[in-house]
N, C-alpha and C positions, 0 to 999 in steps of 0.2 A: 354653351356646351353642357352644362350643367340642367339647364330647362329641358335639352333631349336628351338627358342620361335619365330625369324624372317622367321624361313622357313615355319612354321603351321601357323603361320600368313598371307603370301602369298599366301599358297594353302585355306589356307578359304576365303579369298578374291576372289581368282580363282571361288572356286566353287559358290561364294555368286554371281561374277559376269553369271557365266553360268546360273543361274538358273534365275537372273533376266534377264538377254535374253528370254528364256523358256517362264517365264512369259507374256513376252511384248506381245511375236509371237502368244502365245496362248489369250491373251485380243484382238490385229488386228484379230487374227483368228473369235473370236466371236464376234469382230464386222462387220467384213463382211458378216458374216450369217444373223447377223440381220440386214443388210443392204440389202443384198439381197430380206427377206422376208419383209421389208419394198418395198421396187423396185415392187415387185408383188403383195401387198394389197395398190399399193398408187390409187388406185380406190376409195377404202373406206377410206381410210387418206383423199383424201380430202373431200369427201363428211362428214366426221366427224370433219373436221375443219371449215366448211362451219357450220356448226352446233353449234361449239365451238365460234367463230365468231359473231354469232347472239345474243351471252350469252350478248353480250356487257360489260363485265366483264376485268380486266386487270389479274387476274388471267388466263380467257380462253386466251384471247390474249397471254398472254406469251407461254400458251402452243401450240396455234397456230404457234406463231413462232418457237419453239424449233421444231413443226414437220416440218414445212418448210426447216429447215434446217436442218435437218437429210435426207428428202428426197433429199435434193439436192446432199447428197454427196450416196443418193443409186443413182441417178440419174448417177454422174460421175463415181460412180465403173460399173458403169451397163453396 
């Protein structure tokens, strides 16, 4: 009883571990999508941060920075 309380217990482990793989590949997956379509509107990113920027606000500023560095890394996958 005990040897298949240890074997169910492995294969759930198993499959708990495959599907968090699944998960990972499929979250990089859409983040590169939306990396990409960041890479091809950073026309209007920055001209919208240029805007955020003038807010002189530290709220805009942070979001200024957050896009900054989101672009930077569609920048490197690009």
């Amino acid at each position: 009883m005990r040897k298949l309380a240890e074997i169910a217990k492995e294969e759930r482990k198993e499959r708990e571990a495959i599907a968090a793989k699944k998960a990972a590949a499929e979250k990089q997956r859409q983040r590169e999508a939306n990396l990409r379509t960041m890479y091809a509107d950073a026309e209007l990113l920055w001209a919208s941060m240029d805007t955020k920027a003038q807010r002189t606000t530290a709220a805009s500023y942070d979001e200024v920075t957050r896009i900054i560095k989101e672009l930077a890394a569609a920048y490197k996958l690009a």
